[in-house]
C-alpha positions in Angstrom: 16.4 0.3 -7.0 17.6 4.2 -6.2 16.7 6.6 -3.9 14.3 4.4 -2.0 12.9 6.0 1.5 11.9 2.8 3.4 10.9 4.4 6.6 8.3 6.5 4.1 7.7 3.2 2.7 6.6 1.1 5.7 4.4 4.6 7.2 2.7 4.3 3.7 2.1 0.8 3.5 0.6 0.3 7.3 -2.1 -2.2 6.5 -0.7 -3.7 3.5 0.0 -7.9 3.3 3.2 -9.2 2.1 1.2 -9.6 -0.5 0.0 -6.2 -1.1 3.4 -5.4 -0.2 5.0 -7.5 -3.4 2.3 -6.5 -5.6 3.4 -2.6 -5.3 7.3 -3.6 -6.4 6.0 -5.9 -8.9 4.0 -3.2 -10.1 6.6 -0.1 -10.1 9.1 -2.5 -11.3 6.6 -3.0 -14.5 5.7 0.9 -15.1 9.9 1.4 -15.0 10.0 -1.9 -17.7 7.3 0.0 -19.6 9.3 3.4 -19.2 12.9 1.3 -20.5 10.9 0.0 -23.5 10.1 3.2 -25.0 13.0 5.0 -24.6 15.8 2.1 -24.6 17.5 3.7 -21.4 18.0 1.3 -18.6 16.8 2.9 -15.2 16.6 1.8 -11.9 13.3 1.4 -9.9 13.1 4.9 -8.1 11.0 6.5 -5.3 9.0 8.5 -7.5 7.7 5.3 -9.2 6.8 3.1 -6.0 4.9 6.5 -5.0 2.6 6.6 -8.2 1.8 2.8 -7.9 0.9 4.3 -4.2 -1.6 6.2 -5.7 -3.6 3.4 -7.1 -3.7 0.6 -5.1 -4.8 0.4 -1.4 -4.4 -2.4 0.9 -6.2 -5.9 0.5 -6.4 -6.2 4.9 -9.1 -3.7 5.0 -11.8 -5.9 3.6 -10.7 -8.6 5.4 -11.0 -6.6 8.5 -14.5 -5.1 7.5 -15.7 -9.1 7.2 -14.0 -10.6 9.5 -14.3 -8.8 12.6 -17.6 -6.4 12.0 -17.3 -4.0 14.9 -16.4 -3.8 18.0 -17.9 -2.5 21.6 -16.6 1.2 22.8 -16.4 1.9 26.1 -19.2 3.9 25.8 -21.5 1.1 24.8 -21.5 2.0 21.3 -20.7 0.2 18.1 -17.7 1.4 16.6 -16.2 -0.6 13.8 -13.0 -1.5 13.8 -11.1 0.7 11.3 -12.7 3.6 12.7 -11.1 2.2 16.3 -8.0 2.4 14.3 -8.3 5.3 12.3 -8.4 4.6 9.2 -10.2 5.1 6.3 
């Protein structure tokens, strides 16, 4: 691994599992493998690859939040579910 920003990492990865969370390296170290293959040059896992595997997956805890705890009551008295009490799309 080279180069790899961990704080932009962990803001990236918020509501990701372990899980999720192994899946991405598994994923980026597999597009790099791909990469070494074709061209027969060893190269590390970089930023640059985690980030494109960023761009396709998205985190497994969402749907289990969406099931598992519906919404919740505002203050207001009105439903709000919970990832928009967290933000998040």
């Amino acid at each position: 691994m080279e180069g790899i920003d961990i704080p932009l990492l962990a803001a990236n990865t918020e509501f990701f599992s372990g899980a999720d969370i192994e899946n991405l390296c598994e994923s980026a170290a597999e597009q790099v493998l791909e990469e070494i293959l074709e061209t027969g040059v060893e190269l590390p896992i970089r930023m640059s690859d985690v980030e494109a595997v960023l761009q396709e997956v998205r985190p497994s805890t969402m749907e289990w939040l969406r099931i598992k705890t519906g919404s919740l009551k505002s203050k207001r008295g009105t439903n709000v579910s919970i990832l928009e009490k967290l933000s998040v799309s």
